[in-house]
C-alpha positions in Angstrom: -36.4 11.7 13.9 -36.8 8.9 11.4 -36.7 11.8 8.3 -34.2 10.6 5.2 -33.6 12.2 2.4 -31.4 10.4 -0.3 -27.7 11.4 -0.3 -27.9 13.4 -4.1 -30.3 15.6 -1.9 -27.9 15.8 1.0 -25.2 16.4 -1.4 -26.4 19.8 -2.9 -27.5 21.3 0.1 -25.1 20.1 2.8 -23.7 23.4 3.3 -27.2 24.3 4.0 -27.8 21.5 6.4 -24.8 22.2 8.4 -25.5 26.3 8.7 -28.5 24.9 9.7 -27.0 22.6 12.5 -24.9 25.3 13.9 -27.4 27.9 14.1 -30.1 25.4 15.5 -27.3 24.2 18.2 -26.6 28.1 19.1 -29.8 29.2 19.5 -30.5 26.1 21.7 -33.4 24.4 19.4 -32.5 21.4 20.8 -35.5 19.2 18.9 -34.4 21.0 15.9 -30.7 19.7 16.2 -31.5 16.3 17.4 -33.8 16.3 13.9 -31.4 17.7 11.9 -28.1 15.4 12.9 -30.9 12.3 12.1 -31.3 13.5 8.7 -27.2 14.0 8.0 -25.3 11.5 10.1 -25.5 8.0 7.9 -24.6 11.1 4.5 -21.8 12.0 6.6 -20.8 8.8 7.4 -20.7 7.3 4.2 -18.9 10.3 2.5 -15.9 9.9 5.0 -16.9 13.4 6.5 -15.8 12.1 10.2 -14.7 15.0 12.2 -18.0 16.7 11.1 -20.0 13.8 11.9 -18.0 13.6 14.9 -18.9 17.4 15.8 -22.7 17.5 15.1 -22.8 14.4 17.2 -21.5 16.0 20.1 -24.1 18.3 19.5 -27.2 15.6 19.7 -25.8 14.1 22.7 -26.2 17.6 24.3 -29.2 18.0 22.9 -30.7 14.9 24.3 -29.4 15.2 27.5 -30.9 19.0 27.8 -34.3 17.2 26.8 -33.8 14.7 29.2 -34.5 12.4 26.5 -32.1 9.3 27.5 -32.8 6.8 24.8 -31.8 9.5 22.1 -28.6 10.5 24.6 -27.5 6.6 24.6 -28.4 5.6 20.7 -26.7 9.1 19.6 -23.3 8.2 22.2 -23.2 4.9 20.1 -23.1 6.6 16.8 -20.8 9.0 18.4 -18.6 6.0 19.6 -18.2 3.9 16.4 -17.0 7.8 14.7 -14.4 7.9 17.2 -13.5 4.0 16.7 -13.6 4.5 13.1 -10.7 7.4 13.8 -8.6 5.0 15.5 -10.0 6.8 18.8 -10.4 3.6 20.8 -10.3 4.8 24.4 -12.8 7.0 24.0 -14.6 4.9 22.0 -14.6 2.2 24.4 -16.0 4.5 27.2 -19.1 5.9 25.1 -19.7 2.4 24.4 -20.3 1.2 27.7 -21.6 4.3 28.6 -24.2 3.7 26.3 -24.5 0.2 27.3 -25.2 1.2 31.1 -28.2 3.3 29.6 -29.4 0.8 27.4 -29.6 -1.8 30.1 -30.8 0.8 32.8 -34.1 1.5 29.7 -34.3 -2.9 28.8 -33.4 -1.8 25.3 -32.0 -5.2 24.8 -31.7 -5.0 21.1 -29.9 -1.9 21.2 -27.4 -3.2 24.4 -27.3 -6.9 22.4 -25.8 -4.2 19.1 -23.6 -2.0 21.9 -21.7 -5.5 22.8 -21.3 -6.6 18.8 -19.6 -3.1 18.4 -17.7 -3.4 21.5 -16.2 -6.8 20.4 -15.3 -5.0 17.1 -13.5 -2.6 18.9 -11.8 -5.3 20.9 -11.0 -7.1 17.5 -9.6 -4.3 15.9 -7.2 -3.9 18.9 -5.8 -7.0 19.0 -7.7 -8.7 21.9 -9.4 -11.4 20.2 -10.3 -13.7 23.4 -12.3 -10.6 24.5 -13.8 -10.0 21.3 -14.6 -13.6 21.5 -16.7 -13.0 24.6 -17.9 -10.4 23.7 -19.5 -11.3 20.1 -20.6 -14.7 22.3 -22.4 -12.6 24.8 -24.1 -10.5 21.7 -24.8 -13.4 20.4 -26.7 -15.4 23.3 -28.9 -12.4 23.6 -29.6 -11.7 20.0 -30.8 -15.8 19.7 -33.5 -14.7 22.8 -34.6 -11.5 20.9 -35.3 -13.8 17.8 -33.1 -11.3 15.6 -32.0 -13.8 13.2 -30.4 -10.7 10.6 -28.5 -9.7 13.9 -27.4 -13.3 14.8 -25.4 -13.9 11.2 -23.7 -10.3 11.7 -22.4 -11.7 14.9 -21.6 -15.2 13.7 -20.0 -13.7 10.6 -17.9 -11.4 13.2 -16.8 -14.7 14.9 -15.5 -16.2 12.3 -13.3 -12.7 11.4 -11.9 -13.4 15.3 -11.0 -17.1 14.5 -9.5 -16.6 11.2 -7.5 -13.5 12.8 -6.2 -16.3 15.4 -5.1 -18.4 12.4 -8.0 -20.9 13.1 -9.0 -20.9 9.4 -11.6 -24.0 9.8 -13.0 -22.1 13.0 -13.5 -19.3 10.6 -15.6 -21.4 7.9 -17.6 -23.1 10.0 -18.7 -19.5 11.5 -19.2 -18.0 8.2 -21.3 -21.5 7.0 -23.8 -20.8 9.8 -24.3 -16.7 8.9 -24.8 -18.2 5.1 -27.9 -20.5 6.0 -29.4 -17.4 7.9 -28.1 -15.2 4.9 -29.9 -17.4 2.7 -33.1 -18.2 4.4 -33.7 -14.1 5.1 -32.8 -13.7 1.0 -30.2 -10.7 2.2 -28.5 -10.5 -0.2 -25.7 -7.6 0.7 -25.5 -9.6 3.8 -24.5 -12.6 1.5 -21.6 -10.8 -0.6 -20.5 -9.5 2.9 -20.1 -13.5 3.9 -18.6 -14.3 0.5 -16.1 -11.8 1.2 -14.8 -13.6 4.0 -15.0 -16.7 2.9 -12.6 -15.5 -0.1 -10.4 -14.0 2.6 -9.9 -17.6 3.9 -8.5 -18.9 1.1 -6.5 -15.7 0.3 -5.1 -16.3 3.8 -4.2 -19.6 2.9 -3.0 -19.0 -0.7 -5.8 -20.6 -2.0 -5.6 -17.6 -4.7 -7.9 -19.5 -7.2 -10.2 -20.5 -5.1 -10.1 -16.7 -3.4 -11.0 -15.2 -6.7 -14.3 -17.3 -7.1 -15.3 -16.2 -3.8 -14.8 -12.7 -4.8 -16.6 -12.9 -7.9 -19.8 -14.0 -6.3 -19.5 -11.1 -3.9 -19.1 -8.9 -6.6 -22.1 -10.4 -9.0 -24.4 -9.6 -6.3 -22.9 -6.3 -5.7 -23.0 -5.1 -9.1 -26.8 -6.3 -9.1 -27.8 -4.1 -6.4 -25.7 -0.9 -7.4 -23.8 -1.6 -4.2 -21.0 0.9 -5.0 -19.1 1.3 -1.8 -19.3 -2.9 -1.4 -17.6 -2.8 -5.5 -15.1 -0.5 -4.0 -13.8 -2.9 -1.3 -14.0 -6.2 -3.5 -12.2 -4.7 -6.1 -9.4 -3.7 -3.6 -9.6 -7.4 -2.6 -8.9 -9.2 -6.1 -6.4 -6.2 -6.5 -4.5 -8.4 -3.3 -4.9 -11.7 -4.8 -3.1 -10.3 -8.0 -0.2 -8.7 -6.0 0.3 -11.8 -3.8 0.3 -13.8 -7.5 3.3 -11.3 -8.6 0.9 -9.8 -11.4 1.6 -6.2 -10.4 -0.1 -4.8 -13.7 -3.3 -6.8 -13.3 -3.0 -5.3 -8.8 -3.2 -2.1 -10.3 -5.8 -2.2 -12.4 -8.1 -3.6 -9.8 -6.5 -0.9 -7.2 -7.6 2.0 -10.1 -10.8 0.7 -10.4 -11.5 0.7 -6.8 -9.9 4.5 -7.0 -12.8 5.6 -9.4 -15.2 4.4 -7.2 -14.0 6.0 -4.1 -13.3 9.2 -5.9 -16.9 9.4 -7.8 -18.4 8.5 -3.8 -16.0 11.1 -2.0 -15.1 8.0 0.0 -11.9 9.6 1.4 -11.1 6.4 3.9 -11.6 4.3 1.1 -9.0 6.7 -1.0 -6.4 6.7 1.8 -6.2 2.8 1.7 -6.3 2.8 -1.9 -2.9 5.1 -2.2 -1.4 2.9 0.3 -2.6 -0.7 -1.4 -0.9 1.4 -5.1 2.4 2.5 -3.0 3.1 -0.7 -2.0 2.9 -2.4 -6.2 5.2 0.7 -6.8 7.6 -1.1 -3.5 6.8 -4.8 -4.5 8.6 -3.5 -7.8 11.6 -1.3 -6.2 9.9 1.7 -7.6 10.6 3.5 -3.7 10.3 6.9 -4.8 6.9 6.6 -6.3 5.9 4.3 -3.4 6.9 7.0 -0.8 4.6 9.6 -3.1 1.5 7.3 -2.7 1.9 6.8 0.7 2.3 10.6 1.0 -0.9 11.0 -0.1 -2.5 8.7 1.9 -1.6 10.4 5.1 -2.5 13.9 4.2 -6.3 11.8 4.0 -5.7 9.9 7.0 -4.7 13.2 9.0 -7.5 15.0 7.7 -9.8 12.2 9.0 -8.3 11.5 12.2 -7.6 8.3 10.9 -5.2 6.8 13.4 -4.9 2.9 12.5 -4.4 4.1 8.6 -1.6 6.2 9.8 0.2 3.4 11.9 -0.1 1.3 8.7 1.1 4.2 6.2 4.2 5.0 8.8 5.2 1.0 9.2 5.0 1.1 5.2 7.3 3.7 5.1 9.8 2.2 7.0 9.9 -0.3 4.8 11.3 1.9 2.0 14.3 3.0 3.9 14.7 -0.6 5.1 14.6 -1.6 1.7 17.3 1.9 0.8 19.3 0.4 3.7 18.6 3.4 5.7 18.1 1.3 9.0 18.0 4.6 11.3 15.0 6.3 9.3 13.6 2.8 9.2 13.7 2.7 12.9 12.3 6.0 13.4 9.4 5.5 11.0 8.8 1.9 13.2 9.2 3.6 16.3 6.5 6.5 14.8 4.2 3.5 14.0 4.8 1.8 17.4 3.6 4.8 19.3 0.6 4.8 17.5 -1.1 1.2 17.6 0.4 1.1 21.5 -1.7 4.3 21.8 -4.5 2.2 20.0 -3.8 -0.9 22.2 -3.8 -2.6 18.6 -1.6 -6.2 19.9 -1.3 -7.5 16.3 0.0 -4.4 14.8 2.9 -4.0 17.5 4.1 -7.8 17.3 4.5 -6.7 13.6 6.3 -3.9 14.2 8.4 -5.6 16.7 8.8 -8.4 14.0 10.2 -5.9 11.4 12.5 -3.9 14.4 14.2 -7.1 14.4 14.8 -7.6 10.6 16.4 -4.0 11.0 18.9 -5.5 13.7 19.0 -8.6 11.8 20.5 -6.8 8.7 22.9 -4.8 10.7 24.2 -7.9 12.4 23.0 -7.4 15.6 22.0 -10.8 15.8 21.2 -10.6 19.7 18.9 -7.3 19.6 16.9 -9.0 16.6 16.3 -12.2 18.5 15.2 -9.9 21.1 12.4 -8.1 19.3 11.4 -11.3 17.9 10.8 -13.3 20.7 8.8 -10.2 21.9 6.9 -10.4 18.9 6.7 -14.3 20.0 5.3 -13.2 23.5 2.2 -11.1 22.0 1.1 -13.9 19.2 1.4 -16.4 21.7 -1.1 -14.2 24.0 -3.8 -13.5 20.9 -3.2 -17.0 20.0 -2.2 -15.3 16.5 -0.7 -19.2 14.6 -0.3 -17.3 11.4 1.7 -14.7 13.2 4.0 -17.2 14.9 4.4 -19.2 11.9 6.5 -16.1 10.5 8.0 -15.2 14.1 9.3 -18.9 14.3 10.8 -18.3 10.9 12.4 -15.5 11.3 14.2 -16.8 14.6 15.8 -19.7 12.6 17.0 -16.8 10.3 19.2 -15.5 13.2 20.2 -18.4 14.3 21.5 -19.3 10.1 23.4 -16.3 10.5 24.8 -17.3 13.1 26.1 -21.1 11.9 23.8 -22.5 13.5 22.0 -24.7 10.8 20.4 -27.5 13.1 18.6 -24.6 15.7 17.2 -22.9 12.6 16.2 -25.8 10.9 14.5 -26.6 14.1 13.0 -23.3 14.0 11.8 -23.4 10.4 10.4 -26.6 11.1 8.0 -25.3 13.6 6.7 -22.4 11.4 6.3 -25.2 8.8 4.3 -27.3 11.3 1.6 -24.5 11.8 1.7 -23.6 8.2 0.7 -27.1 7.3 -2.0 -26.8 10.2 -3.0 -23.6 9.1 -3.3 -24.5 5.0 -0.9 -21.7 4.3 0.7 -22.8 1.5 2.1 -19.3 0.4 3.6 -19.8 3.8 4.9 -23.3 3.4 6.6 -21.9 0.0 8.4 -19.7 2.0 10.0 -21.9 4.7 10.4 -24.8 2.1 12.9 -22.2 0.6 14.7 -21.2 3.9 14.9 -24.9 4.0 17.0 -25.0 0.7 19.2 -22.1 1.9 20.6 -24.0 5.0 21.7 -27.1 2.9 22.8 -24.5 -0.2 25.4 -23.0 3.0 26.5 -26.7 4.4 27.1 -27.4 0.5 24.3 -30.1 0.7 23.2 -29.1 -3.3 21.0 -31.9 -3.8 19.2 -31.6 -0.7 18.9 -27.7 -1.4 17.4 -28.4 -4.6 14.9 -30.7 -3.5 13.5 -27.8 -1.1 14.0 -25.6 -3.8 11.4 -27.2 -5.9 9.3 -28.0 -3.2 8.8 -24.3 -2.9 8.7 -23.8 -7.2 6.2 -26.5 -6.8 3.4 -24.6 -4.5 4.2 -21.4 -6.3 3.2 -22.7 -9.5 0.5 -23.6 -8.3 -0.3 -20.1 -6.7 0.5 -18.2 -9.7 3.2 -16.5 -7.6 5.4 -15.0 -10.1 7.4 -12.6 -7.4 7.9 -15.8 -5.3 9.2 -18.1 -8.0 11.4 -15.2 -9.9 13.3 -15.7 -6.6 13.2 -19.4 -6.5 14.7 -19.8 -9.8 17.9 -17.2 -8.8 18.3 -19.7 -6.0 18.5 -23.0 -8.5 20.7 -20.8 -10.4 22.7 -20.3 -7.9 22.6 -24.1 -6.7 24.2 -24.6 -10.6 26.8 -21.8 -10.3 28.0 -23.2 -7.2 28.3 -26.9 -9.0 30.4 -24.8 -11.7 27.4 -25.8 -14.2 27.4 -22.7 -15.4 25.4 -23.1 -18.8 22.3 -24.6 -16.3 22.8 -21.5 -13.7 22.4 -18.9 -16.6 19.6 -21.0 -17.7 17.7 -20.5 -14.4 19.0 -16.8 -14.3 17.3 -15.6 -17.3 14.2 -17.6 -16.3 14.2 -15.5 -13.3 14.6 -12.2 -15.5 12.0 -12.8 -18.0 9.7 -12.5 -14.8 11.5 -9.9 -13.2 11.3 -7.8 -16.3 7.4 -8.8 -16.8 7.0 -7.9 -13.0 8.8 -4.1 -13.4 11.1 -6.0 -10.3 14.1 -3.7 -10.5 15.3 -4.8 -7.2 15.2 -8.3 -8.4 16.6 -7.3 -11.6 19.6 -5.5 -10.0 20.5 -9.5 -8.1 20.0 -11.1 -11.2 21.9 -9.2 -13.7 24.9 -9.2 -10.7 24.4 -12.9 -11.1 24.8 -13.3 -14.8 27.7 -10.7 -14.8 29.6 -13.0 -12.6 29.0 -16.1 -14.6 30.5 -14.5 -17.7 33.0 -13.3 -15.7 33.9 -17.4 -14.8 34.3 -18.2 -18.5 36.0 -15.3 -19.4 33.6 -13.0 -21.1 34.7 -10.2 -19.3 33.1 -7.3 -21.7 29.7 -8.8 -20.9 30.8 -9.6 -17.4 30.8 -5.8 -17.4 28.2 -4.8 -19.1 25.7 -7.2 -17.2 27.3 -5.7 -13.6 27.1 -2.3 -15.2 23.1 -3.3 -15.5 22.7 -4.4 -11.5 24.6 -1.3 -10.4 22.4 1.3 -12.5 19.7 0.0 -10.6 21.0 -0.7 -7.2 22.2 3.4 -7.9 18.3 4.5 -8.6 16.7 2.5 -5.6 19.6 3.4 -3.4 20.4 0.0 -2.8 23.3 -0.7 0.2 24.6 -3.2 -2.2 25.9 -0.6 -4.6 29.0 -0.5 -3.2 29.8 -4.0 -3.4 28.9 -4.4 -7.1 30.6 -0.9 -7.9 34.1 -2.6 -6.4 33.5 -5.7 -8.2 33.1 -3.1 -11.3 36.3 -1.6 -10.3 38.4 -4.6 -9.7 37.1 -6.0 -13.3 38.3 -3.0 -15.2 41.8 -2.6 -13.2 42.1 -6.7 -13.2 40.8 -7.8 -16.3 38.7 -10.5 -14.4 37.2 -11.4 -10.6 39.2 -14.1 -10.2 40.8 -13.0 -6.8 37.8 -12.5 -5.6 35.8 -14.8 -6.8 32.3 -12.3 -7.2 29.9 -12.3 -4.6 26.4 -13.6 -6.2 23.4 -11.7 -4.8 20.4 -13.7 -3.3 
């Protein structure tokens, strides 16, 4: 039962091996089967074959229980379990689990039970209900420290610190992660250790600690490429491929993302692939490329549906809604939502819905149904407040004071964005703090408060400097721009305009493009220079054409009135923000 035989092997002759499974399951050899599924299951797993790994499990299980052999019965109903969790199968994965457990405890197999509760608080993580996974992990814990399992004790510790940094408690989360490192370190794991560094990057990427991220990364993938881990390569290169896409350096994303790819595609690492189509659809988004977004994410699901992967799917559907928010196509939006909705309630996955119910209200929100969006974000509100999710709320709170701008009322969403700034500044999240700083700016830029405006406005420049977020600050420096055109200093506000191109341009940001070139159309358009008034409006609505943009039809008017009127001046042009 302990047999292995390396995966080159196992690749050749897996055909073999599973003619061999079926015919040893139908004659009813059931030593042979339980042999056999040893010798294939970790090949199976690490190839992304689920469904047949799923299958030939279902088989041992039978096999041990015709035997009467009930350790095999509970160790194989683990395996069996963390297939179906991996699937997105939670329920069921949830009742082989403590299944299992009742066996294991029934048999004193505490090391095997002490594992059956880690996995159980994954599986609690992963939907959402971190004060269980918290007790859980806790009670893994107490009984790994009797067993004297030290490797066992970091994997849990380092498992509590995922839980606390999910809940926004970021110094929680180091101090977890510190305490697997000195066990790390004195067993000389050292995949255990780029597993840790991992994390610890994912800290500071959380907090837009980008630079500080990146080293963290780096060590993980030093000791990675020292011990030929390539499925461990594949998932740190996805991770620097995030740092460069939060930083705005879409080219730099990609490349990381491609290299990843190769991996994943050399490995057969089909899970891997499906994540890696959906982290390259959504550089194609970040730059308003929607049509070759929606083709990645395509791809993605026919993965996902081949492995059963239900969490991926949720993800891929909520990323396509995006698009048609993005298109302005608010009912295929919803419906997209509502498709990814059905599928993390079906998961019980908590954090995924309170996103989706914070992106249901956007849709509302950009319709002007102010009321129905406050709605969904206060439900939103309700679940963070219940998983004790403070990064979560942070963004909930802000988007509540962006109803209540809408609405005229500057001092409740000021109050609003000040309480999403408060945990920001708790949290560390500066990438955060860049973002309300801004919101900040808008409500004085509407009350006509410029100076104030600008101050928040480079408040916000400031920490994206230092964050090397060229996406955020190619839409700070429209906003000064448009703090200048307001003034009537129109030589500074084309200044700031064509800063923001010359990134916008670098990025591939079309969408951005499309506001800016509006922008600078309309400035000519003050002094006079109506042909390049036109041709600069001509630009934005090309663009806002090909990304089927619901602002279109306001630039194509202004295009209109310019050509029948020989300027804007009745209507003053509308700048785009």
């Amino acid at each position: 039962m302990s047999m292995s035989i390396d995966h080159k092997t196992l690749e050749a002759s897996h055909a073999d091996f599973r003619a061999a499974i079926d015919w040893a399951y139908e004659a009813q050899e059931w030593p042979m089967v339980i042999d056999l599924v040893w010798i294939l299951n970790e090949f199976l797993d690490t190839q992304g074959h689920w469904n047949e790994q799923r299958q030939f499990l279902e088989y041992a299980v039978e096999a041990a229980r015709e035997l009467g052999d009930k350790r095999s019965e509970a160790i194989f109903e683990q395996n069996l379990a963390t297939v179906y969790h991996k699937q997105g199968n939670y329920k069921d994965a949830r009742r082989l689990y403590e299944q299992a457990g009742a066996v294991l405890q029934e048999l004193d197999m505490q090391a095997e039970y002490s594992a059956m509760l880690h996995q159980l608080g994954m599986l609690a993580q992963d939907t959402g209900n971190l004060f269980e996974a918290q007790r859980l992990y806790q009670e893994s814990l107490s009984l790994k420290k009797v067993l004297g399992d030290e490797a066992s004790v970091a994997s849990t510790l380092h498992n509590l610190g995922n839980v606390a940094q999910m809940s926004g408690d970021y110094e929680g989360a180091l101090q977890y992660y510190e305490q697997a490192l000195v066990l790390k370190e004195k067993l000389g794991s050292q995949a255990e250790l780029a597993a840790t560094y991992n994390n610890i990057a994912n800290i500071h990427y959380a907090r837009g600690d980008y630079g500080v991220a990146l080293q963290w990364y780096e060590r993980s993938i030093a000791i990675q490429e020292m011990l030929g881990d390539q499925h461990g390569l594949a998932a740190s290169y996805n991770n620097v491929g995030l740092i460069y896409r939060a930083r705005g350096d879409y080219e730099s994303a990609l490349e990381w993302y491609n290299r990843s790819k190769a991996i994943q595609e050399r490995l057969g690492d089909r899970a891997g692939l499906a994540t890696s189509y959906n982290n390259i659809g959504l550089i194609y988004y970040a730059r308003g490329d929607y049509e070759s977004a929606l083709k990645c994410y395509d791809r993605s699901i026919k993965i996902q549906e081949a492995l059963g992967d239900i969490a991926g799917l949720a993800t891929v559907f909520h990323n396509i809604a995006n698009v048609h928010y993005a298109w302005g196509e608010y009912e295929a939006a919803l419906e997209w939502y509502e498709r990814s909705i059905a599928l993390t309630e079906e998961l019980g996955d908590r954090v995924g819905l309170a996103t989706s119910y914070n992106n249901i209200g956007l849709i509302h929100k950009a319709r002007g149904e102010y009321e129905a969006a406050l709605e969904w974000h206060e439900k939103s509100v309700a679940l963070q407040e219940e998983l004790g999710d403070r990064a979560g709320l942070a963004a909930s709170y802000n988007n509540i004071g962006l109803i209540h701008d809408a609405w005229g009322e500057y001092e409740a969403a000021l109050a609003w964005y000040e309480k999403s700034v408060a945990l920001q500044e708790e949290l560390g999240d500066r990438a955060g703090l860049a973002t309300s700083y801004n919101n900040i700016g808008l409500i004085h830029k509407t009350r006509g408060e410029y100076k104030a405006a600008l101050e928040w406005y480079e408040k916000s420049v400031a920490l994206r400097e230092e964050l090397g977020d060229r996406a955020g600050l190619a839409a700070s420096y429209n906003n000064i721009g448009l703090i200048h055109d307001a003034r009537g200093e129109y030589e500074a506000a084309l200044a700031w305009y064509e800063k923001s191109v010359a990134l916008q341009e670098e990025l591939g940001d079309r969408a951005g493009l499309a506001v800016s070139y509006n922008n600078i159309g309309l400035i000519y358009d003050a002094r006079g220079e109506y042909d390049t008034a036109q041709e600069y409006l001509t630009r934005s609505l090309t663009i806002l054409q090909q990304i089927g943009s619901p602002d279109a039809e306001r630039v194509a008017l202004r295009l209109a009135q310019l050509e029948q009127e020989g300027s804007l001046e009745s209507s003053k042009g509308e700048r785009l923000e």
